[in-house]
C-alpha positions as CSV (number, residue, x, y, z in Angstrom):
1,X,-22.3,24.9,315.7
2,X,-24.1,28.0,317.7
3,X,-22.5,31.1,317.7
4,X,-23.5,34.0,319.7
5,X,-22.6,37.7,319.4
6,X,-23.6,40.2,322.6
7,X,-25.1,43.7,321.8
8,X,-23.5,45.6,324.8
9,X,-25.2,48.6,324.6
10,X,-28.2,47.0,325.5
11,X,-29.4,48.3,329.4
12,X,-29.2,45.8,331.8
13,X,-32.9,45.7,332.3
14,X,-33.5,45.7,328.8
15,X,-33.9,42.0,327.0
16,X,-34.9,40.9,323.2
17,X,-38.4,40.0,323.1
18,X,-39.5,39.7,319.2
19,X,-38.2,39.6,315.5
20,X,-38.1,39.6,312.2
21,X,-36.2,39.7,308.8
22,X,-36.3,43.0,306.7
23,X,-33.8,42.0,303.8
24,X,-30.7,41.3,304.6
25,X,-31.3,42.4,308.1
26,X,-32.9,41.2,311.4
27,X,-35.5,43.7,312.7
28,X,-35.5,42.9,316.9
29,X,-37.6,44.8,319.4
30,X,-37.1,44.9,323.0
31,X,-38.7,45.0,326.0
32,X,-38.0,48.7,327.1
33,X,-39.7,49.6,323.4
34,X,-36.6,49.8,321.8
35,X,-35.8,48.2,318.1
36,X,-32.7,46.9,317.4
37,X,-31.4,46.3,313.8
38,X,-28.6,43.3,313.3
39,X,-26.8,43.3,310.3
40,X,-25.5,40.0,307.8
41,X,-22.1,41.5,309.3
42,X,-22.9,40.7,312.8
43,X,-23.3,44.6,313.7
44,X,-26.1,45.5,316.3
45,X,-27.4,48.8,316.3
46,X,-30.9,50.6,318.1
47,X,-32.6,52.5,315.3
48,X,-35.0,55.0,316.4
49,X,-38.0,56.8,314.8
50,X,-37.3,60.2,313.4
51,X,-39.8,63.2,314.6
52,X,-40.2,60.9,318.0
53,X,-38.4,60.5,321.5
54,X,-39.0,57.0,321.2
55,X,-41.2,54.3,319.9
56,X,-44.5,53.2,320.5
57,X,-45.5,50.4,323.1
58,X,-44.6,47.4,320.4
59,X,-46.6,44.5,321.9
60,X,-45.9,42.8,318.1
61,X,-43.5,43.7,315.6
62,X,-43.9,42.6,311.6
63,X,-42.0,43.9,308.4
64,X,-43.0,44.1,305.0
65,X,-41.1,45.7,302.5
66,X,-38.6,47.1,304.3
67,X,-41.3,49.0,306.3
68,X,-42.0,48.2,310.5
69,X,-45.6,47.2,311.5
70,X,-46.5,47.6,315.2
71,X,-49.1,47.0,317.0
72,X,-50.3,50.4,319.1
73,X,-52.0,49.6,321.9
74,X,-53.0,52.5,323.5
75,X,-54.4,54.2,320.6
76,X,-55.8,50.3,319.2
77,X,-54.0,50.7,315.9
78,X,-52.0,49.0,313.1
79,X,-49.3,51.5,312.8
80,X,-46.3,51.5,309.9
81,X,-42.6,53.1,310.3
82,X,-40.9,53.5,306.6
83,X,-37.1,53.4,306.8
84,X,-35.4,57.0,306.2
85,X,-31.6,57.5,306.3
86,X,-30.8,54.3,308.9
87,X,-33.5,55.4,311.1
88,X,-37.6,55.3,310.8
89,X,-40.5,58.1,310.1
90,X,-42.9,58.8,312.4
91,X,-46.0,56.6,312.4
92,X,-48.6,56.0,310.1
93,X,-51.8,54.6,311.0
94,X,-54.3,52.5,309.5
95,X,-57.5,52.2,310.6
96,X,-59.9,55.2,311.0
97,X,-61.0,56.2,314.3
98,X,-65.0,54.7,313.9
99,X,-63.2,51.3,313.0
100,X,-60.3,50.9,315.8
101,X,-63.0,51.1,318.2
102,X,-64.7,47.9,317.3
103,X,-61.7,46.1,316.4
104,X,-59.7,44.7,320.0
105,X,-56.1,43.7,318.0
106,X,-54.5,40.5,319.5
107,X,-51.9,40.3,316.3
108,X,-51.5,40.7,312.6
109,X,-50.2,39.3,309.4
110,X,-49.3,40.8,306.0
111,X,-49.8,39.8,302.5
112,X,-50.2,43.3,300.8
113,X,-53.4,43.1,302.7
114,X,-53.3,43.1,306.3
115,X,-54.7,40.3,308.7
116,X,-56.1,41.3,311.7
117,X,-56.6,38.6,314.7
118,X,-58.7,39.7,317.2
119,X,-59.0,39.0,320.8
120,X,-61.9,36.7,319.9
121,X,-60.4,34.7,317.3
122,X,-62.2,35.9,314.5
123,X,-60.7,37.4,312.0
124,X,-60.7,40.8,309.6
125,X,-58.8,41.6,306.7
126,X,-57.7,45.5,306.0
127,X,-57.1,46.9,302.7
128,X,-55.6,50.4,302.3
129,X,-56.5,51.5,298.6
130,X,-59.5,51.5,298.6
131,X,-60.3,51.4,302.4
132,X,-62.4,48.6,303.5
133,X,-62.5,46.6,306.4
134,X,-63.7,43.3,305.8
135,X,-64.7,40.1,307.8
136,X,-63.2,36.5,307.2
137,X,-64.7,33.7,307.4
138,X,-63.6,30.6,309.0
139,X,-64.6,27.0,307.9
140,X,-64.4,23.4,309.0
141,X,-62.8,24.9,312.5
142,X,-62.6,21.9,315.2
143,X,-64.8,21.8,318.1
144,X,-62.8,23.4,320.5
145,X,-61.5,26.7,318.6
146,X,-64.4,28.9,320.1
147,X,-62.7,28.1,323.8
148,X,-59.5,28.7,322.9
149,X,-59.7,32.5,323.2
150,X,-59.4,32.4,326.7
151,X,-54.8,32.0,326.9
152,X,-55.0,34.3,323.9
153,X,-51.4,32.9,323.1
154,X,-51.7,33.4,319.4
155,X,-50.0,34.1,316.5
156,X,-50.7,34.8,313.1
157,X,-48.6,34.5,310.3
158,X,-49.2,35.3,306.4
159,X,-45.4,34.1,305.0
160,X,-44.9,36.1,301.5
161,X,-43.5,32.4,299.8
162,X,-47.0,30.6,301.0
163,X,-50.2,29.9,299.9
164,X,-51.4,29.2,303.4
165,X,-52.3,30.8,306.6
166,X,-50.8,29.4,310.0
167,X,-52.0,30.2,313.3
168,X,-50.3,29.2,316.2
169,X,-52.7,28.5,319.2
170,X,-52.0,27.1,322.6
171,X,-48.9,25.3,321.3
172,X,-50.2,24.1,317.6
173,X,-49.9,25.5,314.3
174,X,-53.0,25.8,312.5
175,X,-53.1,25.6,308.8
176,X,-55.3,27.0,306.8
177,X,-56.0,27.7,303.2
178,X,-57.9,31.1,300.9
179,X,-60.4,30.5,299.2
180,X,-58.1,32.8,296.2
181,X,-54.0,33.1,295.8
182,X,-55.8,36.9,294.9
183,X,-55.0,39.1,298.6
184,X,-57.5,41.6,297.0
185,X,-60.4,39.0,296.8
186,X,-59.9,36.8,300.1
187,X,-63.4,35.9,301.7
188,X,-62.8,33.1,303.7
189,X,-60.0,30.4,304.8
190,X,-60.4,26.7,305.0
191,X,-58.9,25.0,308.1
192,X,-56.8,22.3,306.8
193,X,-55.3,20.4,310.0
194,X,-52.7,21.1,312.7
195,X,-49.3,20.1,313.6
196,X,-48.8,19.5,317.4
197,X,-45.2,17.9,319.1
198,X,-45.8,15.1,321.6
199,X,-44.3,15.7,324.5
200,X,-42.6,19.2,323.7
201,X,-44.7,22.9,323.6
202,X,-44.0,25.2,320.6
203,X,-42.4,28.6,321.9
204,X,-42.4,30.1,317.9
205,X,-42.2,29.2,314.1
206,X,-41.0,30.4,310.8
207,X,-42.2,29.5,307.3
208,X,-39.7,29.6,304.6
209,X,-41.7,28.1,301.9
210,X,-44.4,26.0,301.1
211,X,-44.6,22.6,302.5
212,X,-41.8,23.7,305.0
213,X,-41.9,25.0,308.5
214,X,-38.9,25.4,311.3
215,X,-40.6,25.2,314.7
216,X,-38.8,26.5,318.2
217,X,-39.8,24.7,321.0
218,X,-38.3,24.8,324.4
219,X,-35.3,22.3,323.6
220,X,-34.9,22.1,320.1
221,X,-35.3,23.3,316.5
222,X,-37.1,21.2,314.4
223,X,-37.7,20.9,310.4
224,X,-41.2,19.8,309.5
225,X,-42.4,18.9,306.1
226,X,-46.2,18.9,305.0
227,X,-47.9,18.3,302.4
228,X,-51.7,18.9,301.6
229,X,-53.6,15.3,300.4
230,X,-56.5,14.9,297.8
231,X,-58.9,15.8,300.9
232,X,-57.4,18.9,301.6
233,X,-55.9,17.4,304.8
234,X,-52.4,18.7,306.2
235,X,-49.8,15.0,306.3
236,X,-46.3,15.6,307.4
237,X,-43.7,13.9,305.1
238,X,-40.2,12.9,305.8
């Protein structure tokens, strides 16, 4: 049975465009670049960044460890927001200034480290202590992953309860395997298949667990089980 609940402070021009869970809570932004914490007691409530009028443009929104992840796009950053009394600090930013100039950010996972997808495809991994900036390889891609670039509708996510990596690219989910459980020590990741519906497109997904995925598409939500065969091939199970 679906049950709704209507945040009614939210400005009639104002709609919900992106989330994700922080603990108990439900981290949304919106698309007037405000975020919007719901509660396990069905409260809404904007929370806003201490030391700033307002937030950043969030073209993504991640959390990890209670802390917000944005995606900065005028200044080409990673950015983080740790929680403080109900509300956020000010930003802090990642990469230095000689590296956010090569890297063109499309979206971003985290593991501890932080995958960066770029506008390209290809991918980068940032670690924070020490700094480094390192490149990750891709292997056994199919044919046509070079040409998907061009819709740039992509996602990446790195779920905390996974040992995989799933993309989501022009209405598939791409799996694909590190070469280490280690986030310190990832080199490269090995494409391992993709799930695509038949007749439906996926609009979004959400990884609970291994072997387990919820997928959104325009009509339904579905529950898809996987496994990963002696071959290292993905094969959905009932």
């Amino acid at each position: 049975q679906v049950k709704s609940n209507i945040f009614a402070d939210m400005e009639a021009t104002d709609k919900f465009i992106d989330a994700w869970v922080s603990g108990n809570n439900i981290i949304l932004s919106t698309k007037n670049n405000r975020v919007v914490s719901f509660s396990t007691d069905w409260a809404f409530k904007y929370v806003n960044v201490i030391g700033q009028d307002k937030w950043s443009d969030i073209s993504r929104l991640d959390t990890f460890n209670s802390n917000i992840y944005l995606i900065n796009k005028e200044k080409n950053q990673i950015v983080m927001h740790s929680p403080s009394l109900g509300n956020f600090n000010t930003w802090k930013t990642y990469f230095k200034p000689e590296d956010s100039k090569k890297i063109s950010i499309l979206d971003f996972a985290i593991d501890w480290g932080i995958y960066v997808l770029k506008n390209d495809l290809s991918l980068i991994k940032f670690f924070s202590s020490p700094y480094r900036v390192e490149s990750i390889v891709l292997n056994n891609l199919p044919n046509n992953y070079a040409f998907e670039w061009q819709s740039r509708d992509a996602r990446i996510m790195a779920p905390i309860n996974s040992n995989y990596i799933f993309m989501s690219l022009n209405w598939r989910i791409l799996v694909f395997k590190p070469n280490t459980k280690s986030f310190k020590d990832t080199k490269y990741l090995d494409y391992l298949g993709q799930l695509e519906p038949q007749n439906e497109k996926i609009k979004s997904f959400y990884v609970p667990r291994d072997w387990e995925i919820f997928v959104l598409t325009e009509s339904w939500i579905y529950k898809v089980n996987f496994e990963v065969n002696w071959e290292n091939k993905i094969q959905i199970t009932k």
